[in-house]
C-alpha positions in Angstrom: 83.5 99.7 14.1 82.7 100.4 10.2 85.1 101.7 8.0 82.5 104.9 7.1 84.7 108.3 6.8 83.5 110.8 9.3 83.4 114.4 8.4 82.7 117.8 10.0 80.2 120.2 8.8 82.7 121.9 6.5 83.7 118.5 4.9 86.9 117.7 7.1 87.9 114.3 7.7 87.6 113.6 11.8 89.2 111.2 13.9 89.4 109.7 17.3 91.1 112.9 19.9 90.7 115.5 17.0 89.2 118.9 18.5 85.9 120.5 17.0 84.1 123.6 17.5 80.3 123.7 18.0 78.8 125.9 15.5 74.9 126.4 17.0 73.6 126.4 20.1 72.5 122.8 21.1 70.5 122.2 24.0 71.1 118.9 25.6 67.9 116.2 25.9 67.3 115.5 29.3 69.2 118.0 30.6 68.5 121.9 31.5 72.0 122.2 29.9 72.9 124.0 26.4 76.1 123.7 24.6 77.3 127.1 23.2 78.1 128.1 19.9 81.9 128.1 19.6 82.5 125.8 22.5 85.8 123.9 21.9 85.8 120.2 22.8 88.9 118.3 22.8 89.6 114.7 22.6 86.4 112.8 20.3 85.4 109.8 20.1 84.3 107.8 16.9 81.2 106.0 17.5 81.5 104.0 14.2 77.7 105.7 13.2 78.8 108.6 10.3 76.7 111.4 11.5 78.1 110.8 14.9 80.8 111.5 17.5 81.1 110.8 21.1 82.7 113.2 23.6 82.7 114.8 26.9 82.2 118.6 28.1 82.9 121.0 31.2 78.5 120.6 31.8 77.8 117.0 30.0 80.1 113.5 30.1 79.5 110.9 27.6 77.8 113.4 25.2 77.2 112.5 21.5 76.8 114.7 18.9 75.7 115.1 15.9 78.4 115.9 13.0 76.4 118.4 10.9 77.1 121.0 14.1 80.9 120.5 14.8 83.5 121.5 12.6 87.4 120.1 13.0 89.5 122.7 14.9 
């Protein structure tokens, strides 16, 4: 895993089992699924890629996201 500082939309520093807030609506590829705005997801994952987390939801396991839409809760 790289040493690259992860941050939130707002500029927050994240780390692995922080909580973040989805802040658009994202619709999930391969799946009829879309991820609210506001949705709270617990418990992240650091991929070791910047722009990137990894977590699970109530609809979608194993889902990574994109930084730029979360911010730290």
């Amino acid at each position: 895993m790289s040493d690259d500082i992860v941050r939130d939309s707002n500029g927050n520093q994240l780390a692995d089992a922080d909580s973040v807030t989805v802040i658009k609506d994202l619709k999930v590829k391969g799946t009829s699924e879309t991820i609210k705005r506001g949705t709270l997801v617990k418990n992240i994952r650091l991929t070791g890629t910047s722009g990137e987390v990894e977590c699970n939801t109530k609809q979608v396991k194993g889902l990574v996201l994109k930084t730029e839409f979360l911010k730290k809760a």
